[in-house]
C-alpha positions in Angstrom: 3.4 -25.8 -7.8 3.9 -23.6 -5.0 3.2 -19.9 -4.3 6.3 -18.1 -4.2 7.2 -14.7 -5.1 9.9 -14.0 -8.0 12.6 -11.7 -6.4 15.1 -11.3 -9.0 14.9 -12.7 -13.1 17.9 -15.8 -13.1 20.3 -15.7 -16.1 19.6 -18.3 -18.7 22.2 -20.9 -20.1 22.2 -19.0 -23.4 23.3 -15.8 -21.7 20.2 -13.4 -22.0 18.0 -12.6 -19.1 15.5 -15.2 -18.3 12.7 -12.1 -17.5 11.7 -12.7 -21.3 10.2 -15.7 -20.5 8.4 -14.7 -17.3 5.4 -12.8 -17.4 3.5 -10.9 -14.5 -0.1 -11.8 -14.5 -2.1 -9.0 -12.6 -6.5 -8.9 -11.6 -6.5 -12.3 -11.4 -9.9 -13.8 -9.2 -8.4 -14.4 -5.9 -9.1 -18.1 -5.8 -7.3 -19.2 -8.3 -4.4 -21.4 -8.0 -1.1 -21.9 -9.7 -2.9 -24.8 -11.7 -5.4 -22.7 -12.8 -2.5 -19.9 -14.4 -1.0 -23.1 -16.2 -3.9 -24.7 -17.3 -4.8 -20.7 -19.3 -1.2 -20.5 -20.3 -0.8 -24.0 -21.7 -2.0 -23.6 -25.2 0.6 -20.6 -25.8 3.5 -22.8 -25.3 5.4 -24.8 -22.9 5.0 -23.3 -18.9 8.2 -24.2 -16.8 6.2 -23.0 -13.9 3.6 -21.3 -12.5 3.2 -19.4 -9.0 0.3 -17.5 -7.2 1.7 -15.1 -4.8 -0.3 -15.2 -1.6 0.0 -13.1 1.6 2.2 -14.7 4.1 0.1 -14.4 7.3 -3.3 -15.0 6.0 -2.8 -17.3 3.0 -5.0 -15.7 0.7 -3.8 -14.8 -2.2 -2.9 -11.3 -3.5 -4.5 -11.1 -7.1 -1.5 -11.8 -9.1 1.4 -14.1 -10.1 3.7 -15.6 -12.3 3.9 -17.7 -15.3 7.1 -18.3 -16.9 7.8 -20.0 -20.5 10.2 -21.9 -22.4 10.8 -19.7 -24.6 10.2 -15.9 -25.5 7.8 -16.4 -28.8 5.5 -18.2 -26.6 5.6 -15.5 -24.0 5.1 -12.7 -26.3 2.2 -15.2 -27.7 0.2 -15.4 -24.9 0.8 -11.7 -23.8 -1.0 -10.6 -27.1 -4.2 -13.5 -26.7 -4.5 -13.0 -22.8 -4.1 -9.5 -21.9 -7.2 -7.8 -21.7 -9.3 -10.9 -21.2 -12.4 -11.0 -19.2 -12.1 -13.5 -16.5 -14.6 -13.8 -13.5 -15.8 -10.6 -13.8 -11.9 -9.5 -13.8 -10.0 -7.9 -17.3 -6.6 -9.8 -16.7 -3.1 -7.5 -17.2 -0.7 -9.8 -18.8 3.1 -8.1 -19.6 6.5 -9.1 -19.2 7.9 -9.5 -15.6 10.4 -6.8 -13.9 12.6 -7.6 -11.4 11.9 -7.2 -7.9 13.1 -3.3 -6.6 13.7 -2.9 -3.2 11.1 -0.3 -2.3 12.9 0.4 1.8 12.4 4.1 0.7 9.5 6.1 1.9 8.2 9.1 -0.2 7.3 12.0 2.1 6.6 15.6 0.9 8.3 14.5 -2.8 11.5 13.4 -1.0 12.8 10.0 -0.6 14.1 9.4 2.5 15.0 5.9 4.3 11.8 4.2 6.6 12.8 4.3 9.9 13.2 0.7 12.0 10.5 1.2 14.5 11.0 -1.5 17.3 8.8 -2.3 20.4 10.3 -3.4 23.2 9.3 -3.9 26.9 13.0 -2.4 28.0 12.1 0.9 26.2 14.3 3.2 28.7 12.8 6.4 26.8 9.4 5.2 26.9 9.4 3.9 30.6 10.2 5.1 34.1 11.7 3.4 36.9 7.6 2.7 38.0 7.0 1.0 34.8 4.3 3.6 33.1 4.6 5.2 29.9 4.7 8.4 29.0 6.1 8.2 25.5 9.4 8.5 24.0 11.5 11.4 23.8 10.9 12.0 19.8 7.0 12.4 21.0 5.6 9.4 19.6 2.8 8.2 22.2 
């Protein structure tokens, strides 16, 4: 198995949405491993697969994942034995998987407003004079 993140729930053959199956599993120990979600989930039905998501840069992984089942009555099975349970020290969150929102909006004084793209870059002509030192940008960022 490997440690991916789910971005958006896939449409099953049958026509309903596949995010009945797929649950988010949240306060997990941080060394676990997507074997260790399907060995817990296995008794509560047949797991189609089973992913830790881990941060990108370091590796490690993030405290949660995904385990997603064959069909819905095993899902809603092991939501109502495993959520709650005391593992490692850690009470486990077990509910049904949303899909992924894009979250590129910033909340600032209770109004949402678009991030802005902040780039570096060694040709910064409003950061730079012709002697090379800086002096900040024109906006006053230092």
């Amino acid at each position: 198995m490997t440690n991916d993140t789910a971005t958006t729930a896939p449409i099953a053959s049958d026509g309903q949405n596949a995010t009945l199956t797929k649950l988010y599993i949240g306060s997990m120990p941080y060394d676990w491993t997507a074997e260790n979600l399907e060995e817990m989930f296995k008794p509560y039905g047949r797991v189609t697969s089973a992913a830790v998501v881990a941060d990108q840069s370091t590796k490690r992984s993030k405290g949660f994942g995904f385990v997603e089942f064959e069909t819905a009555a095993e899902a809603q099975k092991a939501i109502g034995e495993v959520n709650g349970r005391a593992i490692e020290g850690r009470s486990l969150l077990v509910r049904e998987a949303r899909p992924h929102v894009d979250r590129s909006m910033e909340r600032s004084n209770g109004v949402r407003r678009e991030r802005l793209a902040i780039t570096n870059s060694i040709d910064n002509v409003e950061s730079t004079d012709t002697s090379g030192r800086s002096y900040g940008n024109r906006r006053g960022w230092w």
